[in-house]
C-alpha positions in Angstrom: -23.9 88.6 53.7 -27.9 88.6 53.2 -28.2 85.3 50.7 -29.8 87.2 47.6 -33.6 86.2 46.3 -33.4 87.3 42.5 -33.3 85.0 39.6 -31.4 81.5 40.2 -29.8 79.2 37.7 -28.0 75.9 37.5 -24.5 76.1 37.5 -21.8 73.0 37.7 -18.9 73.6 39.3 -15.5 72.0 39.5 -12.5 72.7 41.7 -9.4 71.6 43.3 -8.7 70.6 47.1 -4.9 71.0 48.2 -5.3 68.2 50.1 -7.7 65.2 50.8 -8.4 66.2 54.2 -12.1 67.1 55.5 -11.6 70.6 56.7 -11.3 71.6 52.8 -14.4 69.8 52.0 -15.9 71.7 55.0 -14.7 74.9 54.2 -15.9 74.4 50.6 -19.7 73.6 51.6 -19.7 76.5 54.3 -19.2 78.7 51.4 -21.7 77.0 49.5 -23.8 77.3 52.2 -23.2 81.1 52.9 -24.1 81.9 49.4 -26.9 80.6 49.9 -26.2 77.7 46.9 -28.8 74.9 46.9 -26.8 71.4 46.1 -28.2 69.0 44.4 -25.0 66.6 43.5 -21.8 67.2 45.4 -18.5 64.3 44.0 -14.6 64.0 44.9 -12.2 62.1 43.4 -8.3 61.8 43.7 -7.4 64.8 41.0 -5.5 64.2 38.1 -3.7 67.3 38.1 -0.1 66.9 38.2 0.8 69.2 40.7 -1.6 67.8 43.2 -1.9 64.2 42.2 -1.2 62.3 45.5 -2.1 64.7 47.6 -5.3 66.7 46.5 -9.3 66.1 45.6 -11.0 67.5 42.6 -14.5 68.3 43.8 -18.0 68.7 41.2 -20.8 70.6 42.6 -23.9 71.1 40.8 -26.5 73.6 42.7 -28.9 76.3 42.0 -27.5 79.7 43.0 -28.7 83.5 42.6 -27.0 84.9 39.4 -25.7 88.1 41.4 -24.0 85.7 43.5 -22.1 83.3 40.9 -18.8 85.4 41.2 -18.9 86.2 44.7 -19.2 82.6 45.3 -16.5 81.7 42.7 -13.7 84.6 44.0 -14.6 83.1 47.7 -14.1 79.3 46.5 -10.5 80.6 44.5 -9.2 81.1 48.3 -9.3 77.9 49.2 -9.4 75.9 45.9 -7.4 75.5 42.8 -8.8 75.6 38.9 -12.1 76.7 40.1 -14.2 77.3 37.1 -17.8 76.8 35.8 -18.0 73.8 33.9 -20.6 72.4 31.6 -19.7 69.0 31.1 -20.0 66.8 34.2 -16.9 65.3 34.6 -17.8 62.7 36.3 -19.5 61.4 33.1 -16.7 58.7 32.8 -15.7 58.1 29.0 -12.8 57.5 26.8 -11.2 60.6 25.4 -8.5 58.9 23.1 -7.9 55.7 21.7 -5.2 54.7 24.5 -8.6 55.2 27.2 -10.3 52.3 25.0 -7.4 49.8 26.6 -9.5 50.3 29.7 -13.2 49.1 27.3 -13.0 45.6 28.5 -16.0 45.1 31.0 -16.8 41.7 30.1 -20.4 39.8 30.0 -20.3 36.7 31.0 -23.7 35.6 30.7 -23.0 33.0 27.5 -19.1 31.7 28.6 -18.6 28.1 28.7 -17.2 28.4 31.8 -20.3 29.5 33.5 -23.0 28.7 31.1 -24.5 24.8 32.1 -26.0 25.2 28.4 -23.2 26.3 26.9 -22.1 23.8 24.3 -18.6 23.7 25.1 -19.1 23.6 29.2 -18.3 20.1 29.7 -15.3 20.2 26.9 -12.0 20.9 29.1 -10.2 21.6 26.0 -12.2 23.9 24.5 -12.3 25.8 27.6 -8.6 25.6 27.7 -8.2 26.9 24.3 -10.9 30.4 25.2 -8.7 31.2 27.8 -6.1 31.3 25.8 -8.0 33.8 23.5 -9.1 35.9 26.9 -5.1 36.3 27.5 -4.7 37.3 24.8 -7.1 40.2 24.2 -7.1 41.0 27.8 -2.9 41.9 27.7 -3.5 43.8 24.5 -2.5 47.4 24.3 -3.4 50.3 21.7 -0.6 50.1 19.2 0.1 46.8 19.5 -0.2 44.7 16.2 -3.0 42.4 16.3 -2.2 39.1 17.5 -2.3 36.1 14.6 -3.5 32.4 15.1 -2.7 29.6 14.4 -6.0 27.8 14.2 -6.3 24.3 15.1 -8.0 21.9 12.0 -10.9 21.5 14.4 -11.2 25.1 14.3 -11.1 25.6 10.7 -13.5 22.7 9.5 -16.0 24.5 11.8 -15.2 27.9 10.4 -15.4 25.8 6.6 -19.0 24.8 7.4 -20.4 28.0 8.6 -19.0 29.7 5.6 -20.0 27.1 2.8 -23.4 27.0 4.2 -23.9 31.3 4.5 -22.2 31.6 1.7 -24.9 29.9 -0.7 -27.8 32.5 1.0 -25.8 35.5 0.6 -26.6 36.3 -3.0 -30.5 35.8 -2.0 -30.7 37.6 1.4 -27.7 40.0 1.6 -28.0 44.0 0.8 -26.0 44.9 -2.1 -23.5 46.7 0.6 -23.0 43.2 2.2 -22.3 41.6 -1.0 -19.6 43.9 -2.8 -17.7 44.4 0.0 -17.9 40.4 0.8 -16.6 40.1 -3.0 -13.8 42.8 -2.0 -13.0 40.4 1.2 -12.6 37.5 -1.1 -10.6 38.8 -3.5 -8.2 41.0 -1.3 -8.3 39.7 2.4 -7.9 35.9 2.5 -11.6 35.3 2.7 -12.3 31.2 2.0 -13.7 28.3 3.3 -10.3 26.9 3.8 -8.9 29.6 6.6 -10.0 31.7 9.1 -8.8 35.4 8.3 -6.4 37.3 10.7 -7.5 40.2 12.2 -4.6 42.4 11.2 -5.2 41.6 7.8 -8.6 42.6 8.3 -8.3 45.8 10.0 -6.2 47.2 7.6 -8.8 46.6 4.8 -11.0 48.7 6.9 -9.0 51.2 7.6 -8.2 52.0 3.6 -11.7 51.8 3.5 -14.2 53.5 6.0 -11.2 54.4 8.7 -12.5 51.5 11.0 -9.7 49.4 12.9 -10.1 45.8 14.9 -9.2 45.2 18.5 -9.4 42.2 20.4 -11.8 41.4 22.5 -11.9 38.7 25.5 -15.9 38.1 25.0 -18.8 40.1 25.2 -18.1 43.2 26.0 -20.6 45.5 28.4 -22.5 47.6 26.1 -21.0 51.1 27.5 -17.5 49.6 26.3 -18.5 48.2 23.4 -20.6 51.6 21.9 -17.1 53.7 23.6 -15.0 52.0 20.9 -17.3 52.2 18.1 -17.3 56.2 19.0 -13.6 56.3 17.6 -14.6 53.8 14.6 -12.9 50.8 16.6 -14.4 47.3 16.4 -13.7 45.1 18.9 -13.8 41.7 17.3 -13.6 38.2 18.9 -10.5 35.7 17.8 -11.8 32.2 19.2 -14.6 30.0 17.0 -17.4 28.5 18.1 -17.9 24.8 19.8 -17.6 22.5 17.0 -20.9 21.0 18.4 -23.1 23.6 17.4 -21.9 24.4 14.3 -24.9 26.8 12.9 -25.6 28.4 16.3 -23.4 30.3 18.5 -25.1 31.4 21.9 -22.1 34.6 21.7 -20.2 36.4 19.4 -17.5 34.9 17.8 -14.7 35.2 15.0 -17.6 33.6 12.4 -20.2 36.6 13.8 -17.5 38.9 13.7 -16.0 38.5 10.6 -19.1 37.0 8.3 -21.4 39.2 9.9 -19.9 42.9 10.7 -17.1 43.2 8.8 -18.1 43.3 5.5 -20.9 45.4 6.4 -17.9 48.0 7.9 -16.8 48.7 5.0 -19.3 50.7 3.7 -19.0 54.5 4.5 -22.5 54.9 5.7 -22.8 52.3 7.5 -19.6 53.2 9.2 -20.4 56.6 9.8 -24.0 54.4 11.6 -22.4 52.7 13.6 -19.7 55.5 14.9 -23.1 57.8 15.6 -24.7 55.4 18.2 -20.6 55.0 19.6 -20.8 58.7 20.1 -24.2 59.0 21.6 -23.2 56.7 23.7 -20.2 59.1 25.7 -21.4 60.1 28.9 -24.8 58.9 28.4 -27.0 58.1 31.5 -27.7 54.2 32.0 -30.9 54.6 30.8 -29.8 56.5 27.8 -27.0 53.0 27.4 -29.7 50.7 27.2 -32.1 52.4 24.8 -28.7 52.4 22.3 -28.1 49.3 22.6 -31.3 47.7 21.9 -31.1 50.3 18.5 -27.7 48.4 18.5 -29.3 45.4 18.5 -32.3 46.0 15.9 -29.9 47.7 13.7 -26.6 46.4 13.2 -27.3 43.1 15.0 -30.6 42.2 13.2 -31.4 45.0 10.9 -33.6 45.1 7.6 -33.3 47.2 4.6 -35.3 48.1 1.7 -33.9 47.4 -1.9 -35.0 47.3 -5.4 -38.4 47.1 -3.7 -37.2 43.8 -1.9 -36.2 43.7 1.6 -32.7 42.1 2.1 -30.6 42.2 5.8 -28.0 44.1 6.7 -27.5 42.9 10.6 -24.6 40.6 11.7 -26.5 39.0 13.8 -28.9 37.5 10.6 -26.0 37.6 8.2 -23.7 35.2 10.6 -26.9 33.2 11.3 -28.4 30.3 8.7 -31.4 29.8 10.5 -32.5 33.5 11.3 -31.2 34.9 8.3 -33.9 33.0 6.1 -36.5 33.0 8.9 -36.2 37.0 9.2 -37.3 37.3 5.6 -40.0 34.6 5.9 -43.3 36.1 5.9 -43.4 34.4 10.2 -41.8 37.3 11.8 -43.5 41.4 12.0 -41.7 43.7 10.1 -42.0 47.4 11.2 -40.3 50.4 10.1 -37.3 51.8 11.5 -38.1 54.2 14.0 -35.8 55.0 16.8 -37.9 56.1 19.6 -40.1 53.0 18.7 -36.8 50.5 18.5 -35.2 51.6 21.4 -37.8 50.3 23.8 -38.7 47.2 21.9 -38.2 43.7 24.1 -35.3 41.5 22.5 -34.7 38.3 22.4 -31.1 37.2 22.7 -31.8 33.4 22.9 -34.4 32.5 19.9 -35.1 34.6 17.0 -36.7 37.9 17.2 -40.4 38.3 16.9 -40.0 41.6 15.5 -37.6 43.2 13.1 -37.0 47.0 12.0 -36.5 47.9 8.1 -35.0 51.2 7.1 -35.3 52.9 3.8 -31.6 53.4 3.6 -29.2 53.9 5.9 -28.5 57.5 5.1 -32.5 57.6 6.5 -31.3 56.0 9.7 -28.5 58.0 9.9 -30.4 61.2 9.9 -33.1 59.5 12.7 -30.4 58.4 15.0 -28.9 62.0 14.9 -32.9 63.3 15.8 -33.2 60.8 18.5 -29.3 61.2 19.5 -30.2 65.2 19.7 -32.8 64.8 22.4 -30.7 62.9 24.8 -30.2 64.8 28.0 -26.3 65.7 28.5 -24.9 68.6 30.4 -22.0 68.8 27.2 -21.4 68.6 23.1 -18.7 66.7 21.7 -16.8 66.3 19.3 -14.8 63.8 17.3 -11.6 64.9 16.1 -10.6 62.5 12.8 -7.4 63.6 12.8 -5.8 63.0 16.5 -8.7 59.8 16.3 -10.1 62.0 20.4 -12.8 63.2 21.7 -13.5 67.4 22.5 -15.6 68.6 24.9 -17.0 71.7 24.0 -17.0 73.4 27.0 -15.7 76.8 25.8 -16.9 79.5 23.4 -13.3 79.2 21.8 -13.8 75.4 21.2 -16.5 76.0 19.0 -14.9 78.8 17.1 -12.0 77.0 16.5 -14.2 74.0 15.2 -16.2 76.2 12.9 -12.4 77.5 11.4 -12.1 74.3 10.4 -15.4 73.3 8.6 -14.9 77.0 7.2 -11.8 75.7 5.4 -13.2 72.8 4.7 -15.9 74.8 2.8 -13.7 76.8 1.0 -11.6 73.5 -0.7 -15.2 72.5 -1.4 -16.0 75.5 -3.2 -13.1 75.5 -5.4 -13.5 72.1 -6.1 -17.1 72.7 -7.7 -15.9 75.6 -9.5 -13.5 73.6 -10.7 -15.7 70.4 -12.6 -18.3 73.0 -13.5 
């Protein structure tokens, strides 16, 4: 066959080997070849099919082929392949599809453990140690559906836990975002939330879940931050159970169950913010590297340490401030440079994850970030569109034309309830 010289296109393609032996994988890039397919990226893995798991390859190609040749080459591959089809979502853009896939989110960091960390406060304290591996077991042989594991917190535990929360709890009404402050109220008032004992997680997951839809999961340390923005994506939290070395009461050099729970939660509640926090989970699924590291420094400036306008005040919104004495009032000193929020700005702006930040971001609400991060989250180069599906809590890739019809049904119905509704009140 004469390779044909008309117009070309990118195509990504995705078949099944019968077996794992070479002469497929030959065969395969002879045709390729014959066709006259340029190959740019060329990946096998062990298939998950059923009915060739064990003994079979799934294969991804992405080349640049003649148009007039994309079914010649696809009827030729169908000889020797299984499920060959033309795929625009690179599967081999590894990312949790359903909660049960975020059992596998637990890539820890392990840059600030007390086991490695000479600075650490609790490095030379054996018992302290001790007691975080205990935590790590814990988290580490938890299992989606599994009801979160409550502690029994030692009295050394709990004083430490008493004087972080006295000595927030006194800047809160001065410094917090009036977002912050009902639902810490709510907290109070429903969830357990004193000086005198730490909360449980289960209690607390469920006030988010009646709430904004967010649910807890425990987490060993700190996770990497393509596991950690995976679970956000299906409005999961994972949240740290063990407290910080008694030592360093005010400072933790991780997160821990006084960041966690003083810091995020209350924040979590709120419907916007939720909805936030799940965009940048989202824009994180099968994101390049690159991509993973611009989020999570909008992570960080956000969420972490994030500023928000307010009654023409500015008051903070990040855990990372609102679980922090020292930063908290520093961060609305007049020391530190304020800038606005602006993602393509943020997400290349240094951090520091070891002293205070030299620069913080304030939005004008966060229904103003919302609609920047979706702008910035747009632009990101992926070969697919997803979608979250509230109801089965999964991800969709829309890879098919009936995908997106059958997606549009739904906000069409969705419309239609709406519409009645307004006719309704008016």
């Amino acid at each position: 066959m004469e390779p044909d010289h008309g117009e070309r296109r990118s195509l990504n393609f995705v078949f099944t080997l019968k077996n794992s032996s070479t002469c497929g994988l030959s065969a395969s890039l002879r045709t390729l070849e014959k066709f006259d397919a340029c190959v740019y990226h060329f990946e096998t893995r062990p298939t998950r099919r059923v009915r060739h798991r064990g003994d079979g390859i799934e294969c991804f190609v992405k080349c640049d082929i003649a148009s007039s040749s994309v079914n010649s080459l696809i009827a030729s591959l169908k000889r020797m392949a299984d499920d060959v089809r033309v795929a625009t979502e690179e599967r081999w853009s590894s990312f949790p599809r359903k909660l049960q896939d975020l059992d596998k989110c637990h890539n820890l960091i392990i840059k600030f453990e007390p086991n490695f960390d000479q600075d650490h406060p609790g490095f030379a304290d054996q018992e302290y140690k001790k007691r975080r591996t205990y935590f790590a077991d814990l988290a580490l042989s938890y299992r989606h559906g599994d009801v979160l594991p409550r502690i029994d917190y030692t009295v050394e535990e709990t004083n430490t836990w008493r004087q972080v929360y006295k000595a927030l709890r006194s800047l809160y009404p001065n410094y917090a975002c009036k977002q912050y402050l009902d639902a810490f109220q709510q907290l109070e008032n429903l969830c357990g939330f004193s000086e005198e004992s730490i909360p449980q997680l289960q209690d607390v997951s469920l006030f988010l879940k009646d709430r904004t839809g967010f649910k807890l999961r425990p987490a060993a340390g700190l996770l990497s931050a393509r596991d950690f923005l995976s679970c956000l994506a299906f409005r999961v939290f994972p949240s740290t159970q063990y407290i910080r070395h008694h030592s360093s009461a005010m400072h933790s050099p991780e997160p821990d169950c006084c960041h966690e729970l003083l810091g995020h939660i209350p924040m979590l509640a709120d419907k916007e913010f939720a909805q936030f926090s799940q965009d940048i989970g989202l824009a994180s699924l099968g994101a390049s590297d690159e991509d993973i590291e611009k989020l999570s420094t909008l992570y960080w400036f956000t969420i972490e340490f994030g500023l928000c306008k307010q009654n023409g005040s500015i008051k903070a919104y990040g855990a990372g401030l609102l679980s922090s004495y020292g930063e908290l009032v520093y961060a609305l000193s007049n020391k530190p440079e304020i800038r606005p929020f602006d993602p393509e700005i943020t997400a290349i702006q240094p951090y520091q994850d070891t002293s205070f930040q030299p620069v913080y971001f304030v939005t004008e609400s966060f229904e103003d970030s919302k609609a920047k991060l979706r702008e910035y989250a747009m632009k990101m180069k992926k070969p697919f569109s997803l979608h979250y599906d509230p109801f089965t809590s999964s991800i969709q890739v829309l890879d098919s034309l009936q995908k997106v019809k059958n997606i549009l049904s739904q906000i069409n119905d969705d419309l239609r309830s709406l519409h009645s509704a307004l006719d309704r009140v008016c």
